[in-house]
C-alpha positions in Angstrom: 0.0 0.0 0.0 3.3 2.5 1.1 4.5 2.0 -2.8 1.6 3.0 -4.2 1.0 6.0 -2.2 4.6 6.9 -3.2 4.9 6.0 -7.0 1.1 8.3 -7.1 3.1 10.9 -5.2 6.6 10.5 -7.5 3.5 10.9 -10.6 2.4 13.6 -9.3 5.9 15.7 -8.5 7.0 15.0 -12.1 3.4 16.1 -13.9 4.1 19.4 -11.7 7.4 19.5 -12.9 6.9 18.9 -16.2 3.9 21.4 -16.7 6.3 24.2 -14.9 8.8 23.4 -17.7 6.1 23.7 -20.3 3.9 26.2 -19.2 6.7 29.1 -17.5 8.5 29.7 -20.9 5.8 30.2 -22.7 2.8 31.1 -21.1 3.9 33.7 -18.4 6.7 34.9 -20.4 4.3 37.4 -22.4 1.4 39.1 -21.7 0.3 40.2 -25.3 -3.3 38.8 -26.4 -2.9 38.0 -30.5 -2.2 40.9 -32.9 -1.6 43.6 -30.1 1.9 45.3 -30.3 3.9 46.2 -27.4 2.4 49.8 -27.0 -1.3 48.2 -26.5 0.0 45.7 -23.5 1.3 48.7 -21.7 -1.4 50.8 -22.9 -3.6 47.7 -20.6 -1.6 47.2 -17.9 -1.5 51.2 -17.1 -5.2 51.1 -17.6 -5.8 48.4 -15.3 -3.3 49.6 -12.6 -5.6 53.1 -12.7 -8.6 51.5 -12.1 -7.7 49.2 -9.5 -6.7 52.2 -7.7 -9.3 54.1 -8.1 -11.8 51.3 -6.8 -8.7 51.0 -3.7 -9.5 54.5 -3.4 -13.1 54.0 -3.3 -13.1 51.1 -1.0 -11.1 53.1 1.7 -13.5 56.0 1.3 -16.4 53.6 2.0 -14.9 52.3 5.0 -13.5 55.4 6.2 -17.6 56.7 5.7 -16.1 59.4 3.4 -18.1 58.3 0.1 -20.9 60.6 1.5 -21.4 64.4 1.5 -20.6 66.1 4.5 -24.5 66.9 6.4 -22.8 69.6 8.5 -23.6 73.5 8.0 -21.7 76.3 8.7 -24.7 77.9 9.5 -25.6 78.5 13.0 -28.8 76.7 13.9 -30.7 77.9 17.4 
C-alpha cells in the first residue's frame, strides 16, 4: 500500500514539474493577447493599474464613511 501512495506521489511531482517546464517559458513569459503590439499591453496594464486604484480609493473611502457628502452647515442653527 506505502508503494503506491509513493509511485502516485513520484507521478504527481513530475506532472508538476513537467507542466512548470512547459507552461513558464511560454505562457507567463508574455502578456500580449494575439495581434496587439507592445504599446497596447502597456497601454492595458496602465489602464488596469488606474482603475484598481481608483476602486482602492473608493473602498477606503467607503470604510473610512467618506463616500458621502458632509451633512454639517456652517450655519448656526438655534
Amino acid at each position: 500500500m506505502m508503494k503506491n501512495v509513493s509511485v502516485f506521489a513520484c507521478k504527481v511531482v513530475l506532472g508538476i514539474i513537467l507542466c512548470a517546464l512547459v507552461f513558464l517559458p511560454y505562457g507567463c513569459g508574455s502578456y500580449a493577447q494575439l495581434g496587439e503590439t507592445e504599446a497596447e499591453v502597456r497601454r492595458r496594464h496602465l489602464r488596469t493599474a488606474r482603475i484598481n486604484r481608483q476602486e482602492l480609493a473608493e473602498d477606503i473611502d467607503k470604510a473610512m464613511l467618506l463616500d458621502k457628502p458632509s451633512k454639517l452647515t456652517d450655519k448656526r442653527i438655534p
